[in-house]
N, C-alpha and C positions, 0 to 999 in steps of 0.2 A: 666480565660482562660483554667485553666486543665480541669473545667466540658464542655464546649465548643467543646473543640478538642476530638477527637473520637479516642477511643481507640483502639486497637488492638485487631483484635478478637482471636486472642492464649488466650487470660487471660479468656476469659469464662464468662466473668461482665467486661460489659464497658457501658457508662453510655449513651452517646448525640446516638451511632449508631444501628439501628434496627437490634431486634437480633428476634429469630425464637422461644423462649420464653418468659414469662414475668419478667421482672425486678423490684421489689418493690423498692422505694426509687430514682428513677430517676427523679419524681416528685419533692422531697423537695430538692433534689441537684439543679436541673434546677432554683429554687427559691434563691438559696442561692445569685446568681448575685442581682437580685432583691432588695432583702434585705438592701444586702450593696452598694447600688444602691440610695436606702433609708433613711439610715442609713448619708450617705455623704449632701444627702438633707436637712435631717433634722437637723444635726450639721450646713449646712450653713444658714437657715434661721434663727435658734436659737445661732446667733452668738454673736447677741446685751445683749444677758443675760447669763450672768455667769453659775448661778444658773440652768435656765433650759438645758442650755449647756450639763453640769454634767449630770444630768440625763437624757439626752435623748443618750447622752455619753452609761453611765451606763446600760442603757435600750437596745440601741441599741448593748453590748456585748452581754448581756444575749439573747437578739434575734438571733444572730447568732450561740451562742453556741448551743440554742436549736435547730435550724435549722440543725445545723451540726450533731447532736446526731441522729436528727432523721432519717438523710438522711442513715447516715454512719449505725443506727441498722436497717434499714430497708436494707441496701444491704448486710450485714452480717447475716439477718436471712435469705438469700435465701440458706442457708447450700452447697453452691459451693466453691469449694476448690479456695484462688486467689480473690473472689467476695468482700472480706473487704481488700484488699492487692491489686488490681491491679494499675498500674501507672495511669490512670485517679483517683481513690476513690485517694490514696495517694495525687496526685497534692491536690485535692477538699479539703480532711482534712489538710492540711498546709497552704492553702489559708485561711481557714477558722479561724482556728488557729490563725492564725495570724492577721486577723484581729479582733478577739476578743479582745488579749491580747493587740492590738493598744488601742480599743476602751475602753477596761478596766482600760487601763495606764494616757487614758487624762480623762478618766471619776473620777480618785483619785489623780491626781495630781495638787497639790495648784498652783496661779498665784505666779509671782514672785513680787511682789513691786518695782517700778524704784526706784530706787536713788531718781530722782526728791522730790520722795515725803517724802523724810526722815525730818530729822531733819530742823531748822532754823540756827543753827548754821553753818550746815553744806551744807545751800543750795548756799552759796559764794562759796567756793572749787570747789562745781560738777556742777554749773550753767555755761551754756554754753552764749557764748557774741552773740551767733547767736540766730536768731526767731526759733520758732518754726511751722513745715507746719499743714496742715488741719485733714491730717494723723494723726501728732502725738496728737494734740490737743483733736481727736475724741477720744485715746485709753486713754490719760489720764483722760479724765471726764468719761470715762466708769468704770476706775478702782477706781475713786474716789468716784464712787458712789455707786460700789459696795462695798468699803469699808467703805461709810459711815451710808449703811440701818442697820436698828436695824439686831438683829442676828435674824434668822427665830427662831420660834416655835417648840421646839424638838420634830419629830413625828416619831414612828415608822418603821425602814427599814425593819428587817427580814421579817415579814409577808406579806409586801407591795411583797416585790421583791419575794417570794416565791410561793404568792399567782399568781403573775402574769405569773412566769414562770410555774407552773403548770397550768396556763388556755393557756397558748402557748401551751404547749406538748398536751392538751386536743384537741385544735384544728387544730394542726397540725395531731393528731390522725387518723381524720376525713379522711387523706388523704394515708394511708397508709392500708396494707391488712387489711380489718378486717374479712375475713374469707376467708378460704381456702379450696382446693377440693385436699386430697389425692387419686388418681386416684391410677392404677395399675400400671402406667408408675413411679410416683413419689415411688411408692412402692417396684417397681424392682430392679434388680442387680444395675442399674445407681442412684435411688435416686434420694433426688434432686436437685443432680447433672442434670438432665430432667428439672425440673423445674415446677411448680404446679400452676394449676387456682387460680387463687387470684381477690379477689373482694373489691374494696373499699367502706367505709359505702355512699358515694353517688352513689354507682352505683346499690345498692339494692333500687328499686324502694317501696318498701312497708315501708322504713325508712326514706324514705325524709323528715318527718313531725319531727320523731326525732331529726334526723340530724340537720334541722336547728333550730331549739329549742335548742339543746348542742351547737352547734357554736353560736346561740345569745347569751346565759347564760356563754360562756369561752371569749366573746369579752367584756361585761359588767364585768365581775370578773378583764380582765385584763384593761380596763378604771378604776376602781375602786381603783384598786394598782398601777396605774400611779399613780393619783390625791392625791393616799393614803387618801385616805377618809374611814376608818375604819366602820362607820354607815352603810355603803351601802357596804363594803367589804365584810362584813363577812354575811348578809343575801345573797348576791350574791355568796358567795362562797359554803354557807349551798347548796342552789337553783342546782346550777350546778353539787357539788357533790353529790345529791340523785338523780339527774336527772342522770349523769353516770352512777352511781353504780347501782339503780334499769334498768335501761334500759340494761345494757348492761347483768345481771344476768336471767335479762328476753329473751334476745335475748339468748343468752346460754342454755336455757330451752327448745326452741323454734327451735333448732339445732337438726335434726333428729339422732338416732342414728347411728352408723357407722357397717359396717356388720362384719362379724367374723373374716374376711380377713385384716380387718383394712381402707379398703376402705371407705370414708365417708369425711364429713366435720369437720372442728375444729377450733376456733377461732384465727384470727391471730395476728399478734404482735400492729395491732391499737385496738383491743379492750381490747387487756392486759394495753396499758399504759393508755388509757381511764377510765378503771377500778383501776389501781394505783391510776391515777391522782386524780378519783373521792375522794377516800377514806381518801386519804392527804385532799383532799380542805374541804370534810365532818370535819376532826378533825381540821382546822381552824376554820370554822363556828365555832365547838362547844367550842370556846375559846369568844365566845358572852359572854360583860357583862349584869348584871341585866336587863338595861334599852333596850336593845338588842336580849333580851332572846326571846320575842314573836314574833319578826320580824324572826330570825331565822327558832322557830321552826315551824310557817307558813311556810316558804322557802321553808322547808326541806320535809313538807309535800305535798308542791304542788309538787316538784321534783319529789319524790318519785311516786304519781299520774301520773305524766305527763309520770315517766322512765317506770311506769307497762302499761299503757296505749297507749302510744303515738306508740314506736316500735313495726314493725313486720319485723323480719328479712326473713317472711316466707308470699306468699302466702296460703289464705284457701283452705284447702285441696278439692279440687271435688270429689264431693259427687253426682252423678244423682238424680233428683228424678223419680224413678222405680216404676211403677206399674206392676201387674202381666197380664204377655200378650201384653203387650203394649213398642212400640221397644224405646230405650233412649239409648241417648251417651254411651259409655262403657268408652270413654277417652276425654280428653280436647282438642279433635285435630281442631284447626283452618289452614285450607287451608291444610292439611294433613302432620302439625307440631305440635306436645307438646314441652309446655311451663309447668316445674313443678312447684313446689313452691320454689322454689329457684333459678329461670330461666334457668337453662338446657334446652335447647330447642332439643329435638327428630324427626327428620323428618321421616315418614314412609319411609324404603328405599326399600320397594319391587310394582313391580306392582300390585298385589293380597294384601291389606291393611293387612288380615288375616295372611300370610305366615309371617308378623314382629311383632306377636304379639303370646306369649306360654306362657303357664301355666308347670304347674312338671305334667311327663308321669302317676306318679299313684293320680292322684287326689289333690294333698296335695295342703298347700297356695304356693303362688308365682306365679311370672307374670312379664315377662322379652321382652322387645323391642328390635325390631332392627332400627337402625336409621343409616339413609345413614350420610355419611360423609365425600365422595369424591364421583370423579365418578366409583370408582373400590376398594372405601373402606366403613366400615361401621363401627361402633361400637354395642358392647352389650351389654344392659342397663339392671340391675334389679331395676323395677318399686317398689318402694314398701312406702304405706302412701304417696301415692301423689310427691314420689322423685324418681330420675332418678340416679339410681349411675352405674357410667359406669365400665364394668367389662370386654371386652375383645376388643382389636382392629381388625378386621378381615379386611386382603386382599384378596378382593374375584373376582376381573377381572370384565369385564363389568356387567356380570349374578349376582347379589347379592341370598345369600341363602334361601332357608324356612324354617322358626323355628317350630320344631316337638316337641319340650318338653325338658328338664330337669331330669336326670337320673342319680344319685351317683353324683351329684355337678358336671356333665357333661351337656352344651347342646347339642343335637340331631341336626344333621339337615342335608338338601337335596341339598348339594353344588350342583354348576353345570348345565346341561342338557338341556342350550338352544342350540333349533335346531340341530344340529348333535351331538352337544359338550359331551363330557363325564361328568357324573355324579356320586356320592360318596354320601351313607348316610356316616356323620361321627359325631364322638365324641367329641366335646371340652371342655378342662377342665374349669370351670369356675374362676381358680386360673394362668390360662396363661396370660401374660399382653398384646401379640398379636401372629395371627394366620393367617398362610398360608393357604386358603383352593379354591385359582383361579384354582387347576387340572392343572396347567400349563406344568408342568413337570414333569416328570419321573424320577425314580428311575433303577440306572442300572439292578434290577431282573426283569423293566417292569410293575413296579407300582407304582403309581400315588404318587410324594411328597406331603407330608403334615409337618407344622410345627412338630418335636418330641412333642410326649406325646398324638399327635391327633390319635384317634383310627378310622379306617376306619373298617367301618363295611359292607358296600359292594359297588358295583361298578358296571357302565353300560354304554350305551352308549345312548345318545338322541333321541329324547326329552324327558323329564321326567319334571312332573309334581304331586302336592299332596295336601291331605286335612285329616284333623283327622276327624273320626269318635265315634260319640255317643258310641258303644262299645268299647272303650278305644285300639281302632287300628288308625292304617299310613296307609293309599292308597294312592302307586304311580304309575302312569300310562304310557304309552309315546311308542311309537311305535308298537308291535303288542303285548304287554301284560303288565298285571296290578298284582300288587301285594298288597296281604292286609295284615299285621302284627303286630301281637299284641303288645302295647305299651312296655311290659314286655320281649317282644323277641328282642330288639334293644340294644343286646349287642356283645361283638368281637363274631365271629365265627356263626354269621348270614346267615344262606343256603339260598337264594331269593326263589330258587327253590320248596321249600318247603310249600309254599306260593301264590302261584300264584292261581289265583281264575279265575271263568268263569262262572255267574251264567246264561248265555242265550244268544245269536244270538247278536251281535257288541261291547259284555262287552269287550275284548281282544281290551289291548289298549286304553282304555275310561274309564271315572272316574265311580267309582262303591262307595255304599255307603249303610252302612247295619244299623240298631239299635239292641240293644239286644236282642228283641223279635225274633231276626231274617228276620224283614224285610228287603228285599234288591230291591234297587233302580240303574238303571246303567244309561249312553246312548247308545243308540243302532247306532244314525245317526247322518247328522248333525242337523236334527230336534226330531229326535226320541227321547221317553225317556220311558223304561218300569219297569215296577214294578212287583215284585215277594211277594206273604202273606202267611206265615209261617201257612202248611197245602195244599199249593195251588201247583197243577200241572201245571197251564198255566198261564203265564205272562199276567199280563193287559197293554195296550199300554196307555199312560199318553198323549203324543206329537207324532204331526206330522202328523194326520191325519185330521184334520178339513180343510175345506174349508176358505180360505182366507177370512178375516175380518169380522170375529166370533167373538162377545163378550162374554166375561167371562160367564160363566154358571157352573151350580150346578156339571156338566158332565166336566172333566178336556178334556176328548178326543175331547169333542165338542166345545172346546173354542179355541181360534189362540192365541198359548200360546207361547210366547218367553222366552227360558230358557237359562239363562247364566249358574244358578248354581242349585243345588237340594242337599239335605240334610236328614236324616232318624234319627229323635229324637228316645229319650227313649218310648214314647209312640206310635211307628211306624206312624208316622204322616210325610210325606214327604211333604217338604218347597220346593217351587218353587220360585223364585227370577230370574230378567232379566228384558230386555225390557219393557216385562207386569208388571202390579203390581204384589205386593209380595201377596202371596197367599198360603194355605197348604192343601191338601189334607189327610181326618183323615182318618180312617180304616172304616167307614160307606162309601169311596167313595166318599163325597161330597166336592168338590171342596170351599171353605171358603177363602175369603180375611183378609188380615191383616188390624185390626184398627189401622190408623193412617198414613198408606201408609209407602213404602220405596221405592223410585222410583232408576232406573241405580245401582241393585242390581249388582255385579260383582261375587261375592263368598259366599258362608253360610254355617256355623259348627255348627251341632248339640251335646251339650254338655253333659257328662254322670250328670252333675247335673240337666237338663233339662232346660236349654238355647239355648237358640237359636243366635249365632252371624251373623252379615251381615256387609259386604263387600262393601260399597260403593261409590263414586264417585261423588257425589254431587259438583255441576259446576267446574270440572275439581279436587276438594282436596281430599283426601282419607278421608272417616271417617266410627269408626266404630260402628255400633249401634246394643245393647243387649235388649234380650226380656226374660226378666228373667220369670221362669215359663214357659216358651213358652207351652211344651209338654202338661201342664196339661189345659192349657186356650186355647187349638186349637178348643176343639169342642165346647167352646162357644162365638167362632166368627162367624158372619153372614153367611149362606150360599148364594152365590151367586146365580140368577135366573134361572129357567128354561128353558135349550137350546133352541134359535130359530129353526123349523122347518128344516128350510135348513141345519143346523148345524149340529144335532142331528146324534150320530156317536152310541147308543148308541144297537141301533137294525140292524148289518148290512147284505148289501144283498145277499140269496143263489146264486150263481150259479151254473153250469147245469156240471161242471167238478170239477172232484177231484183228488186233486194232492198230491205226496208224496213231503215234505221238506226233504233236507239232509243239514247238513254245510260241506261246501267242506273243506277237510284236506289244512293245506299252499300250497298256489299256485307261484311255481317260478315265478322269473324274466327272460327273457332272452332277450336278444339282437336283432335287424331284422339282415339278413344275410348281409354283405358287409362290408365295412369300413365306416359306418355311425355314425356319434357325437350323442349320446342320450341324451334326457334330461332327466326331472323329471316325465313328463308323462308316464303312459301305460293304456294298453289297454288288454283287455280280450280275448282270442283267442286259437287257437288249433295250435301246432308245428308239424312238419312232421312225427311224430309219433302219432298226436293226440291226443298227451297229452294236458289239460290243462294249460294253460300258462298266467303271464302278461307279453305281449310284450311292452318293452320300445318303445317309440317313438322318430323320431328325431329330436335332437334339431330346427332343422331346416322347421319342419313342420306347416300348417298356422291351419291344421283343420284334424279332423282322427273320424272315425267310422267303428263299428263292420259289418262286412256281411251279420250279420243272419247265416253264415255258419261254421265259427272257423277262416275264410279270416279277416283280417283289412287292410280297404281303409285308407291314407292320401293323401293330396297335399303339396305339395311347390313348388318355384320359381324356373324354370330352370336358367340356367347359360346366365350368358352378359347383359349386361344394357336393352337390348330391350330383356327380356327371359319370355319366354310362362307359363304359370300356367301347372304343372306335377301332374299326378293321382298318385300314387301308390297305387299296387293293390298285400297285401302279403297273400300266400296263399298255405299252407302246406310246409314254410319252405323257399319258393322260390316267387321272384316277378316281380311283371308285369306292365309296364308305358303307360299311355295314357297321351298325349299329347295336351293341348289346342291350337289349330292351331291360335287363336283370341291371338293377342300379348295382355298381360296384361294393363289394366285402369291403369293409373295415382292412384290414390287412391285405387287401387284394394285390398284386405286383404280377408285369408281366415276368413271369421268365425264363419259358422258351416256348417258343414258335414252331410251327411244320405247315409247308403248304404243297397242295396239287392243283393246277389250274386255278379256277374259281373258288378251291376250299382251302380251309384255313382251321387250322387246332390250336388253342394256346393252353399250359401250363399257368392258372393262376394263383396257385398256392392252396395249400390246405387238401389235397389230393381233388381239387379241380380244376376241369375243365371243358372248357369254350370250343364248339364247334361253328363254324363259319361256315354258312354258304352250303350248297349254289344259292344265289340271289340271294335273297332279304335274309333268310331264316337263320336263326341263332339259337343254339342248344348247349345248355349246360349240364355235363356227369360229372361222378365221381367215380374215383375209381382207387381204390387202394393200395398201396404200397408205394417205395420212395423211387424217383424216377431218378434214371443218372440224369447227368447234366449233357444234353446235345442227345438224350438217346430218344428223342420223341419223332414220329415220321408218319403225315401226311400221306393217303393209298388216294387214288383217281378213284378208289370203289367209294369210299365214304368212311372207310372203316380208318383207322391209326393204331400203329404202332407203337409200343413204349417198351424201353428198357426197365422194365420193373424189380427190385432188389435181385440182380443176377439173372433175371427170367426174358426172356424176348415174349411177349403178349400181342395178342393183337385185342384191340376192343372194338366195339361195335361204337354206333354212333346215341344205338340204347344204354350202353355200359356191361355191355356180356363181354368176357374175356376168353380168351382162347391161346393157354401156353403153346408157344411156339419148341422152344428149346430153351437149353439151358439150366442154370442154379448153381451150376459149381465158381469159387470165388476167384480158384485160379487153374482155371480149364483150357482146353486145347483151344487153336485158330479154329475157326471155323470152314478154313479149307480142307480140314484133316475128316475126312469121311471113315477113317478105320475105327473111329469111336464113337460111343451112343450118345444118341444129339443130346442128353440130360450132361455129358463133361463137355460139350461146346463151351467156350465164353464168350461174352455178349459186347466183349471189349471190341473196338474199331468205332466205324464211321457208318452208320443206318440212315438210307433215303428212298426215296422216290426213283427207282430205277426209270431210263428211257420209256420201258413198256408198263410204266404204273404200278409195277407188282417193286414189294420190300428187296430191295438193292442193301448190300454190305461192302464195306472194305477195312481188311484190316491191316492196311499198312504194305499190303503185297497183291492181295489177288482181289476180285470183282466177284460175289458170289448174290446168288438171287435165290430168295426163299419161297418155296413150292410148297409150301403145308408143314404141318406138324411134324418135325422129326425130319424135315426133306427138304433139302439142298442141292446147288446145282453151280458149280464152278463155273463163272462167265471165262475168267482170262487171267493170267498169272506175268509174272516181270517177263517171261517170256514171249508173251502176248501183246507187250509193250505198257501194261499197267506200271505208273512209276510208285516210287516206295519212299514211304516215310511222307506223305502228303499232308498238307494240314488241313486242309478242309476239300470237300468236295460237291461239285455246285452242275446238276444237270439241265440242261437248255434243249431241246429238243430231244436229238439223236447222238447229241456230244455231251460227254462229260468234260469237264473241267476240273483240273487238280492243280490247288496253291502249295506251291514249293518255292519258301520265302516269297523273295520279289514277282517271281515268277508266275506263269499261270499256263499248264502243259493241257493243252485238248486232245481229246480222244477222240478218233471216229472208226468206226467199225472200217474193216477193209474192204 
């Protein structure tokens, strides 16, 4: 009953109640009922014989003792102050106790002889005048015959009964810790008083084979010293204990070592008495006589075989196999978990697979995980021979951190900076046994808590974003500027300032990535991606400028290249990874695919060793895969083919103007005037001084466009259930409402805008729309077919453009249409005059050019539409048009073009 009834959780060890640690020895206490459960059983079956009585008596105390021993050092080695001593263990050890000493009292105590059976003289006196019942008749021919068999055969007890209880303790062994994980926790001020991973030998999956080999060989040793049959005792016993002794010396071998810290594994208290017990039953065996001797030292040899052979307390270590150039596992990661050889299981806990996985800042060995382990916690793993030993607990809030490297027995890393959130490179020591680093809180000077000891080396605000660089630098990126810094500068009293980089037109704020030759690689857009060749004055453009569904070619520009991620090895070779296949670009220019493919590339770090890592995502798990050699085996992977005709970006067209580029200095936010809710969006535009401005827009807006004049148009909903579609028209500061007099469609939604000066077109759904202005007047068409999205465009004539299913149209403001060009799905740039305007595609950017007439760009050149079928080349990248732009916004006589953070103006020259 005491092991039954659940203790009190004050004592700290109580045995039946789940406790928030692990308890060793609640196993063989829970048995202990059992036992003498058993024990009762088997005295009443063996009630008819004396003799076996006694020993199953005798048998069944030494069973319980050893039960009780083992239970009771298995809850005393959990080093808790209370854990050998609390009122549950106490009740267990007195129970136990005591039914030993029952079991040991009737197992040595003689029957008593009735009277009955005494003398003849003496059987008148004590004979009684009455019968005798059934009862009594049964106990007296049991005692008469047991005292009338010859005397047994005097056979050896010591060994019998020593041998046996040593094959007990052997295989009670089996159930108790046999190896243990001193973590940092078990390390700290508490001890383990915490409590420590403990593993029992069946729950190592690579020793099952052993396991039950030891438990068959300690259940035949103890059949053996029941029967006392000395022949098969002692070759049994030789058998088992070299099968111990070598197995378990061997698992001990096989025990990785522990790091300087004291962190690491160590054998626990079932392989220690495993190990005793072997060594006792070994000097039994070798008590074999003569006739005996060769059965033994057989035994003792297969044992020994079976103890070097049989165990592995350890998975074999992953090893890849690596060729040069050719991309292979870097880790064991199944569904974007490691499992080491000791089963530590590692789950990657970052989006970016990359950001949970660091090496040491200057090069050296080491290589440290991070693995999720809540939703807002993690732990810190140094990997090392195939083992995982956990070395720091981090509380990090929803956002988990990026691992930057290893610095003075410090990790590095990039707490923080999702989406608005504050961000901290910081320091932790890797001798902390847990660490604050969620940015949660403040410090009353105004600075961010962090656990004591953690060094904050600087601080920002979001988003922020990073990847290590082939030149042994950090680039973090995130809002309107990027910083790169040398691995060796990431210590306290770090200037950001000092650091900040800009190598060309949308770097600011977007990932940048150099090698040490000096090559540097950025994005420019959200399709852009340019590169800069040490010597070189003009950036070559990588992405963003091919026509839609382009196959890979020798020409990176000429291909429809989806980049998630890009990289610049030691041999300035830049890796392209994403959507498309993975692919690198050497310093001859030629575009080369990777053998073997790596498809839903997500990230990729080019290493100063000249590796190459990628980031992947393969059906939903993270895995990471290394291309060892990468830098030096790029240029001899295959170049891809010869751009198609249509594709070919590599010769592009004059036009007849020449323009000066400028990057415009930051351009404020400001507000529209009134008491308007703004949201996330702005817009490009002049404030009543003519200053340069982004006007936020408001929240409350369906659809908004520039005027071509420094004016921005939006609509939304007038006020009341039945409320009219409203223009607004902002314009030097102050604004002006046209009114849709057509009560709003059921379904109506703004969803895209075009304006010219005073006029205004909207897109309301259902193939209509809304014509604005000049002044008051409002006109609703319709016009048929599906408009892309952004291909709508606003004429100073009155008339509008639309990109209609592949067609460029012009309509009227009565709803007449007038194909321009167009209809093919994946047709030429529209710079290419060698082909009939019906292979034009209608893909780019369509506006309001300076002089009123339909303005294009697709990504490279400036072209202005003169009629049906008739085109006319304004300016080309050699003209100073920049490439890969994402939107483009005219203001008088200047165009303007967003690349990323940036904003590059045009002006004629």
């Amino acid at each position: 009953m005491a092991v039954l009834l659940p203790g009190s959780a004050s004592t700290g060890c109580y045995l039946w109640r789940a406790t928030t640690q692990p308890v060793s020895g609640r196993g063989a206490a829970l048995a202990l009922p059992l036992t003498l459960i058993a024990l009762v059983l088997a005295d009443r079956l063996s009630a008819d014989r004396i003799v076996l009585r006694r020993q199953v008596r005798g048998w069944g105390a030494v069973a319980v003792a050893v039960v009780s021993a083992t239970a009771w050092t298995g809850l005393a080695w959990q080093g808790r102050s209370g854990c050998g001593t609390s009122p549950a263990v106490i009740g267990f050890l007195a129970s136990a106790a005591l039914a030993a000493v029952i079991a040991a009292y009737w197992a040595t105590c003689s029957p008593t002889v009735s009277p009955l059976l005494g003398s003849p003289s003496e059987g008148r006196e004590n004979s009684s005048e009455e019968s005798l019942d059934q009862s009594e008749l049964r106990a007296i021919f049991v005692e008469l015959t047991s005292s009338t068999e010859p005397p047994p055969v005097s056979r050896p007890v010591v060994a019998p009964v020593l041998a046996g209880s040593l094959a007990a303790i052997l295989l009670l062994s089996t159930v108790l810790p046999w190896r243990e994980l001193l973590d940092p926790v078990a390390l700290g001020p508490a001890g383990a008083e915490a409590g420590m991973i403990r593993v029992q030998l069946w729950e190592i999956p690579y020793a099952e084979t052993w396991a039950a080999l030891l438990a068959l060989t300690a259940v035949a040793v103890l059949g053996a010293s029941i029967a006392r049959y000395l022949p098969v005792l002692r070759p049994a016993s030789a058998l088992a204990g070299a099968l111990a002794v070598a197995g378990v010396l061997s698992a001990l071998v096989q025990l990785p070592d522990q790091l300087s810290d004291g962190v690491g594994y160590r054998p626990g208290i079932g392989a220690w008495l495993a190990l005793a017990s072997g060594v006792v039953l070994l000097g039994l065996g070798a008590q074999a006589r003569r006739r005996e001797l060769l059965a033994v030292l057989l035994a003792g040899a297969v044992g020994v075989t079976a103890g070097v052979l049989a165990p592995a307390t350890a998975a074999p270590e992953y090893k890849p196999l690596a060729f040069a150039g050719i991309p292979h596992r870097l880790l064991d990661l199944q569904g974007g978990q490691l499992v080491d050889r000791l089963g530590m299981r590692v789950a990657i806990g970052t989006s970016d697979p990359l950001d949970s996985i660091a090496g040491r800042l200057d090069g050296g060995p080491g290589q440290w995980l991070l693995g999720r382990t809540g939703s807002e916690g993690s732990t810190l793993f140094e990997y090392r021979d195939g083992v995982a030993f956990p070395r720091v607990t981090l509380s990090h809030g929803v956002t988990p951190p990026a691992l930057l490297g290893v610095e003075d027995d410090k990790m590095v890393m990039l707490a923080g900076g999702a989406g608005s959130r504050p961000w901290a490179i910081l320091a932790v020591p890797l001798t902390l046994v847990a660490a604050d680093v969620s940015l949660s809180h403040k410090n009353p000077d105004n600075t961010y808590y962090v656990t004591p000891d953690v060094d904050v080396l600087a601080t920002g605000q979001g988003p922020a974003l990073t990847h290590r660089n082939a030149d042994r630098s950090i680039v973090i990126w995130g809002g309107t500027t990027t910083w790169q810094i040398p691995a060796d500068r990431l210590r306290p009293g770090l200037d950001l300032s000092a650091y900040v980089v800009d190598p060309g037109p949308g770097a600011p704020g977007n990932a940048v990535s150099t090698g040490p030759d000096g090559t540097t690689a950025w994005r420019t857009s959200r399709t852009g991606l340019a590169l800069l060749r040490p010597g070189s004055s003009m950036a070559q453009q990588l992405t963003g400028v091919a026509p839609a569904a382009c196959s890979l070619s020798r020409d990176a520009a000429s291909s429809s290249l989806t980049v998630e991620a890009f990289a610049v090895d030691v041999r300035g070779n830049v890796w392209l990874g994403g959507g498309s296949p993975t692919a690198v670009v050497t310093p001859d220019g030629v575009l080369r695919l990777l053998p073997g493919g790596a498809a839903g590339v997500d990230s990729i770090e080019a290493r100063p060793d000249g590796s190459v890592l990628l980031g992947t995502s393969p059906g939903g798990g993270d895995q990471v895969l290394e291309i060892t050699g990468a830098a030096d085996a790029a240029e001899s992977y295959p170049a891809a083919p010869e751009p198609d005709a249509r594709c070919d970006r590599r010769t592009p067209a004059l036009g007849s103007t020449a323009y000066k580029a400028t990057v415009v200095p930051v351009v404020p936010a400001v507000d529209p005037p009134g008491k308007v809710a703004t949201g996330t969006a702005t817009q490009l535009g002049l404030d009543g001084h003519g200053r340069l401005v982004q006007v936020r827009l408001p929240i409350a807006a369906h659809a908004w466009a520039p005027d071509g004049l420094g004016g921005v148009w939006w609509t939304t909903s007038g006020p009341g259930k039945a409320s009219n579609e409203i223009g607004v028209h902002l314009v030097g500061g102050s604004t002006k409402v046209v009114r849709d007099p057509a009560p709003e469609l059921p379904n109506q939604r703004g969803e895209f805008a075009a304006a010219a000066g005073d006029r205004l077109v909207t897109a309301i759904g259902g193939n209509l729309y809304n014509f604005y202005g000049p002044g008051e007047q409002v006109s609703r068409v319709k016009v048929a077919g599906g408009l892309r999205p952004d291909g709508l465009v606003q004429l100073s004539s009155g008339d509008a453009a639309m990109v209609l299913d592949e067609r460029l149209v012009l309509v009227s403001r009565s709803g007449r249409t007038t194909a321009l060009f167009g209809g093919a799905t994946t047709g030429w740039p529209i710079s290419s005059t060698s082909v009939a305007p019906s292979q034009w595609t209608t893909d780019g950017n369509w506006f309001a050019g300076p002089d009123g007439k339909l303005w294009g760009y697709d990504g490279s050149h400036l072209v202005r539409v003169d009629g049906p079928g008739r085109i006319t080349t304004i300016a080309g990248p050699a003209q100073g048009v920049p490439q890969a732009a994402d939107e483009v916004t005219v203001i008088g006589r200047s165009l303007f073009f967003a690349l990323g953070n940036d904003i590059v103006r045009l002006d004629p020259r």
